[in-house]
C-alpha positions as CSV (number, residue, x, y, z in Angstrom):
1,X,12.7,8.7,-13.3
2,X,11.1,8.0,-9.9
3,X,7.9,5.8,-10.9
4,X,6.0,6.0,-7.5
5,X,4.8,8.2,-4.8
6,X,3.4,7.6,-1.2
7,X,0.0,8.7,0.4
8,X,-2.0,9.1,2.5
9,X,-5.7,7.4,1.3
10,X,-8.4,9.8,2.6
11,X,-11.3,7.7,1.8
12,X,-14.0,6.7,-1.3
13,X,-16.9,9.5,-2.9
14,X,-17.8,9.8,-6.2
15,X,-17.1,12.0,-9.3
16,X,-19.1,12.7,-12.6
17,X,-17.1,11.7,-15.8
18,X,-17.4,13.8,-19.0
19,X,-20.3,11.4,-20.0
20,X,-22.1,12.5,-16.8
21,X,-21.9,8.0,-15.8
22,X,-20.6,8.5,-12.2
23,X,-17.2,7.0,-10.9
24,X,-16.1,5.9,-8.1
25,X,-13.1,7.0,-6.7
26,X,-10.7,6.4,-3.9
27,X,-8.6,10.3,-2.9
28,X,-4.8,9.9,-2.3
29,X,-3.5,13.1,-0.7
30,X,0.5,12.7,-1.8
31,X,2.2,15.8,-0.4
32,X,5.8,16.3,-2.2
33,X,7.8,13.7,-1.0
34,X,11.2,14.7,-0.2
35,X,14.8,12.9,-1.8
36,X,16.6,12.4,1.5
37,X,19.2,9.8,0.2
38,X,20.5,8.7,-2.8
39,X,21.8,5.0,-2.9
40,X,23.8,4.0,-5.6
41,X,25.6,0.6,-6.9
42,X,28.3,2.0,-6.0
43,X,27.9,2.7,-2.5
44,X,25.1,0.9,-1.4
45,X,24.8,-2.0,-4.2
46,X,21.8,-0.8,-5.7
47,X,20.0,1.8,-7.3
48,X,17.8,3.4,-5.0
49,X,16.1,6.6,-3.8
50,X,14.7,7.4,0.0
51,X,11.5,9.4,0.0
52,X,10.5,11.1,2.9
53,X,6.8,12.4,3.5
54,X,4.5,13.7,6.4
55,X,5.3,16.0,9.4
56,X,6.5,15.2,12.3
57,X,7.4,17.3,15.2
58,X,10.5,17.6,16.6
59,X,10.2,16.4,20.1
60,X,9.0,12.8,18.2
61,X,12.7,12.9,15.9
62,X,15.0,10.4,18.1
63,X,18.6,10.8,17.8
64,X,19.7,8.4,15.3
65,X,17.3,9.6,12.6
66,X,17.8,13.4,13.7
67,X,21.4,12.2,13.0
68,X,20.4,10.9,9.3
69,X,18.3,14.3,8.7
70,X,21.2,16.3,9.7
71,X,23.7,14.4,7.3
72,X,21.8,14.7,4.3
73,X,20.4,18.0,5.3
74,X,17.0,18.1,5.4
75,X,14.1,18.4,7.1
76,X,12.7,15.6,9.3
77,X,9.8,13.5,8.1
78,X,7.6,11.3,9.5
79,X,7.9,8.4,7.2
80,X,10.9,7.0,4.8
81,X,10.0,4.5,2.2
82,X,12.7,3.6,-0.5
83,X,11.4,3.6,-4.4
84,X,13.8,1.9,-7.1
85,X,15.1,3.5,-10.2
86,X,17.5,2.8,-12.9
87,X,19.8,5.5,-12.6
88,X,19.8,7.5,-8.7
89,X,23.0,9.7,-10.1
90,X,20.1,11.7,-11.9
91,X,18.4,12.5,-8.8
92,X,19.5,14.7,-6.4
93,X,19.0,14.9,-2.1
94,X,16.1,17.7,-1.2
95,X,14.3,17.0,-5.3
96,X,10.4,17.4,-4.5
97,X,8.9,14.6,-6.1
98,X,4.7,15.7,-6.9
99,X,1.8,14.3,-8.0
100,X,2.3,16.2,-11.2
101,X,4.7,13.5,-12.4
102,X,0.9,11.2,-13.0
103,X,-0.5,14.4,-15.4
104,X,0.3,11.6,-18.5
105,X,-0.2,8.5,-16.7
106,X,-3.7,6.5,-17.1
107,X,-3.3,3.6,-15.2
108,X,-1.2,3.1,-11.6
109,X,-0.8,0.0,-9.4
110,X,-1.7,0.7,-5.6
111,X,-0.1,-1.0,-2.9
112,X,-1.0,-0.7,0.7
113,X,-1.8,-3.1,4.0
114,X,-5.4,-4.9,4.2
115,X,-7.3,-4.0,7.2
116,X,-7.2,-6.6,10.1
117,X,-10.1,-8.3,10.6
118,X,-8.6,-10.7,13.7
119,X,-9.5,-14.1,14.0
120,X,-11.4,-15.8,11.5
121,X,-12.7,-18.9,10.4
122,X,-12.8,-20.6,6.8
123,X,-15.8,-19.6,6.0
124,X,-14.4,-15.9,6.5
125,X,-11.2,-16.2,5.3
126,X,-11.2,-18.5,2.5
127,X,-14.6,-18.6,1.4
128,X,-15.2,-22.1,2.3
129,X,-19.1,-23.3,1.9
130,X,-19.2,-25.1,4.6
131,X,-22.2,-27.3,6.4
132,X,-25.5,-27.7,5.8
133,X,-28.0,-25.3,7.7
134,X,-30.4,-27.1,9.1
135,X,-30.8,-28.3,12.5
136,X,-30.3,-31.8,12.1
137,X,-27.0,-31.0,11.4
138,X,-24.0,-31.0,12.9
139,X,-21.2,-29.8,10.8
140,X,-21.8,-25.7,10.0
141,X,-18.6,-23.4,10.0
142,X,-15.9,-26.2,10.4
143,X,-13.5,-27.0,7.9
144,X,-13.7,-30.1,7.6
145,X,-11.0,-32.9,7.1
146,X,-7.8,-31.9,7.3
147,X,-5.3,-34.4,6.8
148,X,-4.7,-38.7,6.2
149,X,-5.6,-41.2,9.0
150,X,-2.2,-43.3,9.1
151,X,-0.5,-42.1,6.0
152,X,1.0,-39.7,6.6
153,X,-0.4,-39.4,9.6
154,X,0.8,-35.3,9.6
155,X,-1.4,-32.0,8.2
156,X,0.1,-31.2,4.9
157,X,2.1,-27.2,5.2
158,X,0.0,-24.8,3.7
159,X,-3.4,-26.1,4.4
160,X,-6.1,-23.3,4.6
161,X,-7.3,-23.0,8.1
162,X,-8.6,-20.5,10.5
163,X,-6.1,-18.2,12.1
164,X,-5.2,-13.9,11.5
165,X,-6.7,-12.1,8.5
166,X,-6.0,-9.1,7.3
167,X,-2.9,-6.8,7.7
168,X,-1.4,-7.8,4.6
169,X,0.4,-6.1,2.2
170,X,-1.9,-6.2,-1.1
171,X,-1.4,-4.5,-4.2
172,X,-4.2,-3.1,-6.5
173,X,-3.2,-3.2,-10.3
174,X,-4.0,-1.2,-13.6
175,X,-6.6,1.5,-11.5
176,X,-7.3,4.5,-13.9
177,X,-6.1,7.6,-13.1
178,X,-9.7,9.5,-12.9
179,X,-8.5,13.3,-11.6
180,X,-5.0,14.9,-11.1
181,X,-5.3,17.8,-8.4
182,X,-1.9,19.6,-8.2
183,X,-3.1,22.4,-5.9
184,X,-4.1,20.2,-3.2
185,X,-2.0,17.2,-3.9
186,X,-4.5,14.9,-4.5
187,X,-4.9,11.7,-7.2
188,X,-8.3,10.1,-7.8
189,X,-8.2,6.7,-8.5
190,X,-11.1,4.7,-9.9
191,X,-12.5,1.9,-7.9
192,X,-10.9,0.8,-4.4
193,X,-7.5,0.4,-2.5
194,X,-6.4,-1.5,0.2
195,X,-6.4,-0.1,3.8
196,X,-8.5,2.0,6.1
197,X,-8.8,6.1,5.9
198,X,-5.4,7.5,6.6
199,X,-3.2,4.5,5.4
200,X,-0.1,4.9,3.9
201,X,-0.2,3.6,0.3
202,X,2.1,3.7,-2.9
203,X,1.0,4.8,-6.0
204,X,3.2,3.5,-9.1
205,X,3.0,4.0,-13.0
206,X,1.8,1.1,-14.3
C-alpha cells in the first residue's frame, strides 16, 4: 500500500474536540495525487511509485516532461515526488491516491522545508546564551571561543557558528490525526508543521 500523500499546508485555526477542550490544528489540502510511474526492482532497482499533484497549465509543461506525461498517459502535473512501497506490481499508472486512505490512521509523520530565516547569529540559531547585558560589557551576541591557540591551531568541522538558517528539510513525528475531510480533501493535524502557507509537505502513516 502507498503510506504517504503530498499537500499543500493552508495554514493553523482551531477545532473543538468531542470534550469541547479546543485543538489546534494545522489544514493539509491533499488533492488525489495521481500514479504516473511505476518503478520496479526489476526495471528501475527499486520499489517505487511517482505521484503527481497540482495543476499546471500547459504553456508551463516543457518538452521533456510533456514527453514523460505522454508515455505514461496522463495528465500533466505540477509537482512529482516519488513514495516507496513494498510491492509497485500492485499499483497501477492513473490509481488516484486520496486522503481517505488516513480514515483508520491516528498518528502521521509530516515532512516539509523550514522557513528561511537568512543570516543568523548563535544566539538565533543555536540558542547560545551569550554575554552579559550590561554596559560595562563587551562581549553580547558573539560566540565566543572557537578553536585551540597552537594545538591544533585549526577550528574543529562542525563547530556551531553563525551562517543560513532555515530552509531545511524537517520532519514532524507521531501528529494525531484530528479531522478527515474527503469532500474537500483536507487532513487536520494537531499541533504544527514545518513551512509557510502553501508549502508542499508529505503526510505518512506513522
Amino acid at each position: 500500500m502507498i503510506n504517504a500523500i503530498y499537500g499543500k499546508k493552508i495554514g493553523m485555526t482551531q477545532v473543538f474536540a468531542e470534550d469541547d477542550t479546543v485543538v489546534p490544528v494545522t489544514v493539509i489540502q491533499a488533492e488525489p495525487n495521481v500514479v504516473c510511474q511505476v518503478k520496479t526492482a526489476a526495471t528501475d532497482g527499486y520499489e517505487a511509485v511517482q505521484m503527481g499533484f497540482g495543476y499546471v497549465k500547459p504553456r508551463r509543461v516543457n518538452k521533456p516532461m510533456q514527453g514523460h506525461f505522454d508515455k505514461q498517459g496522463v495528465e500533466p502535473k505540477r509537482y512529482l515526488r516519488e513514495v516507496r512501497v513494498e510491492d509497485a506490481s500492485e499499483h497501477n499508472v492513473g490509481d488516484e491516491h486520496t486522503v481517505a486512505a488516513f480514515n483508520e490512521v491516528k498518528k502521521v509523520d509530516v515532512t516539509g522545508t523550514s522557513k528561511g530565516k537568512g543570516f543568523a547569529g548563535v544566539m538565533k540559531r543555536y540558542g547560545f546564551r551569550g554575554g552579559p547585558g550590561g554596559h560595562g560589557a563587551h562581549f553580547h551576541r558573539a560566540p565566543g571561543s572557537v578553536g585551540q591557540c597552537a594545538t591544533p591551531s585549526r577550528v574543529f568541522k562542525g563547530l556551531r557558528l553563525p551562517g543560513h538558517m532555515g530552509c531545511d528539510t524537517v520532519t514532524v513525528r507521531n501528529l494525531e490525526v484530528v479531522r478527515i475531510d474527503e469532500d474537500q480533501n483536507l487532513i487536520l493535524v494537531k499541533g504544527a508543521v514545518p513551512g509557510g502557507k502553501n508549502a508542499i509537505v508529505r503526510v505518512r502513516m506513522a
